[in-house]
C-alpha positions as CSV (number, residue, x, y, z in Angstrom):
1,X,0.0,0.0,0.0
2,X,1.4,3.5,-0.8
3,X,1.6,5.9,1.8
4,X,0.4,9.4,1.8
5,X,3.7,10.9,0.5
6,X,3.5,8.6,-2.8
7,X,0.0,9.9,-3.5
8,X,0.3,13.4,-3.4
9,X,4.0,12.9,-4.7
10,X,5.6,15.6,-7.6
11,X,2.8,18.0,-6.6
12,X,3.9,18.6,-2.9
13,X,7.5,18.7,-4.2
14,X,6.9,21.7,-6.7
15,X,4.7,23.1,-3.7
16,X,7.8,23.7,-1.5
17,X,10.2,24.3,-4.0
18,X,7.8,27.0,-5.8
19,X,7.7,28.6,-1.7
20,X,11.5,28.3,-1.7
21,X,11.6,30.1,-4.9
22,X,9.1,32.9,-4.0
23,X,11.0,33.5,-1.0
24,X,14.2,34.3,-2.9
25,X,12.8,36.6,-5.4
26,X,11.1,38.4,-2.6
27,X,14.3,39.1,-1.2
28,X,16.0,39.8,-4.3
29,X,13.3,42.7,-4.9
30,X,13.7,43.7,-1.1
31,X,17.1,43.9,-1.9
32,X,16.9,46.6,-5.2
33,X,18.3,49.4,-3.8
34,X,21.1,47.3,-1.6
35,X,24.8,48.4,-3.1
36,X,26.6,44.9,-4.1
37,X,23.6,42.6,-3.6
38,X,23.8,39.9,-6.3
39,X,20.8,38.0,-7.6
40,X,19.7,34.9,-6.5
41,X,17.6,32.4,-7.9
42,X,17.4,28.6,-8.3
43,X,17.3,25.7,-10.9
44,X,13.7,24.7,-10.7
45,X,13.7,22.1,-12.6
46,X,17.5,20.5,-11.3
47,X,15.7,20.9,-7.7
48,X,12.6,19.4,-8.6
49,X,14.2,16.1,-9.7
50,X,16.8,15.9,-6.8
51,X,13.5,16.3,-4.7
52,X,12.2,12.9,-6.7
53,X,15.5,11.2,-6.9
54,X,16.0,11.5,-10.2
55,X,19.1,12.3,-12.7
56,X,19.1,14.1,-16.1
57,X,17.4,12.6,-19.0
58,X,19.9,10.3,-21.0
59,X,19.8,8.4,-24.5
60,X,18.9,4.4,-23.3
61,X,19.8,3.6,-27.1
62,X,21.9,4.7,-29.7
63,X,19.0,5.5,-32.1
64,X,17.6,8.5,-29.6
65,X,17.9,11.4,-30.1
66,X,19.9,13.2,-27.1
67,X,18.6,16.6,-25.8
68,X,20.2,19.1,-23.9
69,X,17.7,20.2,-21.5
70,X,19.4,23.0,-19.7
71,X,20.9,26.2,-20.8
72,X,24.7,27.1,-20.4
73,X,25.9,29.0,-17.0
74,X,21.7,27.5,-15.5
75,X,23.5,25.8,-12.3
76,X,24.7,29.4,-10.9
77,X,22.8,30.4,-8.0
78,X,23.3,33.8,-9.2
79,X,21.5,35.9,-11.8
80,X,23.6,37.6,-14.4
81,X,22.3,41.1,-15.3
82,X,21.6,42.3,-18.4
83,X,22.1,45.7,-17.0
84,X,24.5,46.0,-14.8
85,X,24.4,48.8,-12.0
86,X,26.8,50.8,-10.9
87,X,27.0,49.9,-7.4
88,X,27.9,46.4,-8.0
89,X,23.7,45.3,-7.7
90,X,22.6,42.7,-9.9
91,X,18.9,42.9,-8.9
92,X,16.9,44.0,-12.1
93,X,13.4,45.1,-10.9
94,X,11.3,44.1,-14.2
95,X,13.2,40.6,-14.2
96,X,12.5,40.0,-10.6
97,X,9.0,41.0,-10.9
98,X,8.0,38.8,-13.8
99,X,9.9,35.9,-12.4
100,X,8.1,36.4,-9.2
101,X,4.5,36.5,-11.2
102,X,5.4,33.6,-12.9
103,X,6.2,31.8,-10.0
104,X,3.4,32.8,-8.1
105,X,1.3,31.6,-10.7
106,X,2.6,28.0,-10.8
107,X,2.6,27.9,-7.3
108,X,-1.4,28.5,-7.2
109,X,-1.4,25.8,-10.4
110,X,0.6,23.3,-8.3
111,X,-1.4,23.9,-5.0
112,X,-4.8,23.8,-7.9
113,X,-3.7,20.5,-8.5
114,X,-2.8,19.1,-4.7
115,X,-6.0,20.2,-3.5
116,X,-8.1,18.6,-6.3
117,X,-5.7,15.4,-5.7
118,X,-6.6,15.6,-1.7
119,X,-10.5,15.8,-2.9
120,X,-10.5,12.7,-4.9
121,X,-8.6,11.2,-2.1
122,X,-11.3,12.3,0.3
123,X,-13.9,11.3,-1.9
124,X,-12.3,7.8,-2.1
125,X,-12.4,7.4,1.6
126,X,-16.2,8.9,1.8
127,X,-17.2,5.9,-1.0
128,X,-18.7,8.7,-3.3
């Protein structure tokens, strides 16, 4: 029998890592007018599948086609500007703020899809 951690599974994984993510981005706006603050941000998608246990995609055969699913320079924990400041901050407000609404949005779609998993659960147990 799977316990309750299986059932809800990738869904309360994104959930905390989306929260983790939201937090940094919070600070990194908090942090615009800081002199020498740098950037943060994280991998989602590299912390999402240590959170499962799970390595990067590989070719099983040597007909497949191999894909290079991350960018160049994506492990930094750092943000590179496109603008530099002059007092050494990397925060860009426009960046931070999109990447914070984009977040915030998956965050609702990931919780969207934890409570609807919770209700068929519920309704399961209730024999509806």
């Amino acid at each position: 029998m799977k316990g309750i951690a299986d059932t809800l599974g990738l869904h309360s994984d994104a959930l905390m890592l989306r929260n983790k993510r939201n937090m940094i981005l919070a600070s990194n706006i908090s942090n615009a007018a800081t002199p020498n603050f740098k950037a943060r941000d994280i991998n989602f998608e590299q912390e999402l599948a240590k959170a499962k246990g799970s390595g990067p995609m590989m070719t099983t055969h040597n007909h497949h086609i191999p894909v290079a699913l991350s960018a160049p320079g994506q492990d930094t924990l750092y943000r590179q500007p496109v603008n530099a400041s002059m007092d050494g901050n990397t925060v860009e407000l426009a960046v931070e703020q999109l990447e914070f609404s984009e977040n915030a949005m998956r965050y609702q779609t990931s919780l969207t899809f934890l409570n609807n998993k919770i209700s068929g659960l519920m309704s399961a147990i209730r024999g509806e």
